[in-house]
N, C-alpha and C positions, 0 to 999 in steps of 0.2 A: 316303724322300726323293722319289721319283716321284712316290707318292702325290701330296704337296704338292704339287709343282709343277702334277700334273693337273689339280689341285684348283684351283689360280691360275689359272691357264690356262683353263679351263670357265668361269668365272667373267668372266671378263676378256671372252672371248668371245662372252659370253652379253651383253654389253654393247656393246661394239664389235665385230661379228663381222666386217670385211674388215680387222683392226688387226692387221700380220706384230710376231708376238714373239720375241725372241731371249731365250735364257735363256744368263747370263752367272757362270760358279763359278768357284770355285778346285777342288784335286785333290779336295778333297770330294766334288765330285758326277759324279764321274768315275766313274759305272757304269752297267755294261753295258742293266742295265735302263730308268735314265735316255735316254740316247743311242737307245735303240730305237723309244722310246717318242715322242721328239722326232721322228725321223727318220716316223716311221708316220703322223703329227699335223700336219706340216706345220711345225716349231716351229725354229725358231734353235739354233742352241749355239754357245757358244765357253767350254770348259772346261778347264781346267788339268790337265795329268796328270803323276802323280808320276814325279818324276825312279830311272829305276832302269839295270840295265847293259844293256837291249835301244836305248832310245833313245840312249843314250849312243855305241852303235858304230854306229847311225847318221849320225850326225853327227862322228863322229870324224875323216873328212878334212876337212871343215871348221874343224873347231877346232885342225890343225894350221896350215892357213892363217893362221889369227888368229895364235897362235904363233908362224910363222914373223915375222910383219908388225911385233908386238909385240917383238920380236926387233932388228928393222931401224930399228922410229921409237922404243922405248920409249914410247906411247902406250896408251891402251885400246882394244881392237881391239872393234867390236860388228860382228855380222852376222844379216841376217834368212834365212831357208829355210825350206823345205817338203820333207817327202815323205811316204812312204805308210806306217800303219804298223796294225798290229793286233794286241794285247794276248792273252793266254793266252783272256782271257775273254770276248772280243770274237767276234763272229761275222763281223764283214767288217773287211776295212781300209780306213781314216779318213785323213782329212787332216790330220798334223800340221804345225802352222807351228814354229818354234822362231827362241827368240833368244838367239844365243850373244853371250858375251863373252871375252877373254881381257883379264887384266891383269897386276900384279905378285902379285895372292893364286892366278893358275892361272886354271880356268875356270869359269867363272859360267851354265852354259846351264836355259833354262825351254824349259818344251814347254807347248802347247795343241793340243785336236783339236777342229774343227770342220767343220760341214756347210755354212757358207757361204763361198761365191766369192769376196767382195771379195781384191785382193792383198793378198798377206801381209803387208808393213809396215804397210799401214793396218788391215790385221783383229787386228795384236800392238797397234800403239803406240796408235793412234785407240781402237778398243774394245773389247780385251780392258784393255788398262794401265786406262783408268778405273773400273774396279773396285776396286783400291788406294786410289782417289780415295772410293770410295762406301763401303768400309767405315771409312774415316776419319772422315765424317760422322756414323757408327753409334757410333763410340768416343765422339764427343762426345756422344753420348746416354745411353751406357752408364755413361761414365768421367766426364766434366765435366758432367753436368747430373745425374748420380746417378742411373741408369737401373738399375743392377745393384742396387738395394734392396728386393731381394726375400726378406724374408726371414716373411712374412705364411705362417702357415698356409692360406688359401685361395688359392683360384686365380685370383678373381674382385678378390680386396685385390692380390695381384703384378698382375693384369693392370692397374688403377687407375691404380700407380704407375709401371709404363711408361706408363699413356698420361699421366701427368705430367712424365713426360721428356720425351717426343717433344713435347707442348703446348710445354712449356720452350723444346724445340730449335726451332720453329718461331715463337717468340717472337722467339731470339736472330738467327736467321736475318732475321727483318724487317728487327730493330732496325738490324743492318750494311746493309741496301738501306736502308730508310728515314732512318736518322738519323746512321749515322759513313760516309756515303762521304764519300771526301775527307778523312779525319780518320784517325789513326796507326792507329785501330782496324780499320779500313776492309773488312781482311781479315783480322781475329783470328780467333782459337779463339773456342768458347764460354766455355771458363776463361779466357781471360786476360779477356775483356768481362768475367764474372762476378767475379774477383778483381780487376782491376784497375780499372772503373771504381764498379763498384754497390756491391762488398764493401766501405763505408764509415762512418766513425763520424757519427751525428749524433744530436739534440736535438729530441724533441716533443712542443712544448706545445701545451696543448687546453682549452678553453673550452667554453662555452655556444653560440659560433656560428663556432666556427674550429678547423684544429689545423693548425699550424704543427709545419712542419717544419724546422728551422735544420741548415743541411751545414756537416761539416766547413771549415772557411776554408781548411787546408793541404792538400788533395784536389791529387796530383800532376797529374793530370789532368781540373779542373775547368773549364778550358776546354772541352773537347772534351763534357764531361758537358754544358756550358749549351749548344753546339750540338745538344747529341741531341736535348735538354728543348725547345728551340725547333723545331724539326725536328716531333718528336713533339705539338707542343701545339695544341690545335683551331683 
């Protein structure tokens, strides 16, 4: 996993070398070698670290606070923090930020360690949370535009077919800037645009100097299809 990243990173460099990079995981990339390597490089982190019973009694009189509050308003109690912590396998200790919850299911806390400064609320919600955000975009590449079809004995046929995904996803991706803002689709998935306006029945006929294409008449949202069609057309 360092490997790669080095590898990104050299590269990225080698292209824009005054461009500051954060590298942004979940508890995956939560080791030791990674973090050192950042830290030695000059490199960002903000990485997720699994939850276990060392960070837990850290944060423990915090999370009775929540409790207690929870207690008082019957609301969901969230609260941001920091403090210092260092893993079995860690060589120094790191900044963790954490964000706890209390509600009616107990507690809900996430940790992240990172090497930069920004405050803590904005380095949890602003840019650690959008990650969430970015592997949702991945699913749709994966999961709704059929990206996981890898089932090609070579390496060269699987890699193809993701980049027929991703072609796909940045297709779909226009189409909502270019042709449905304004329109129910505006902010769709790439399935529901894919199922629900394209995935449609029609008719074509073909000649000598034309082929017609005839649509469905009862297309539930064929209005919106004839604004994309005008939108989209030269």
């Amino acid at each position: 996993m360092a490997a790669v990243i080095r590898l990104i990173v050299t590269r990225l460099r080698q292209a824009w070398p005054e461009v500051r990079i954060i590298v942004r995981g979940d508890s995956g990339f939560c080791r030791q070698r990674l973090l050192r390597w950042c830290e030695r490089n000059a490199v960002g982190y903000v990485v997720g670290v699994a939850r276990n019973l060392s960070p837990h009694k850290a944060v423990a009189a915090w999370e009775a606070e929540l409790e207690t509050a929870f207690s008082r308003e019957g609301t969901k109690q969230r609260a941001i923090h920091e403090f210092r912590y260092a893993a079995a396998s860690w060589n120094i200790e790191r900044r963790i930020v954490t964000r706890l919850e209390y509600g009616s299911q107990g507690t809900n806390p996430r940790f992240v360690v990172t090497n930069l400064d920004r405050p803590a609320a904005d380095l949890y919600d602003t840019l650690y949370c959008q990650r969430g955000e970015a592997e949702n975009r991945i699913k749709e590449a994966q999961l709704d535009l059929f990206g996981t079809r890898a089932s090609c004995h070579k390496f060269l046929a699987k890699w193809l077919r993701l980049m027929f995904a991703a072609l796909a996803y940045t297709l779909m991706q226009r189409l909502r800037e270019i042709a449905l803002q304004g329109t129910e689709l505006a902010n769709a998935s790439a399935a529901t645009i894919r199922v629900r306006l394209l995935k449609f029945g029609a008719t074509i006929l073909r000649n000598t100097r034309r082929v017609r294409i005839m649509l469905a008449s009862h297309h539930p949202l064929r209005e919106t299809f004839l604004t994309a069609s005008q939108a989209l057309a030269p």
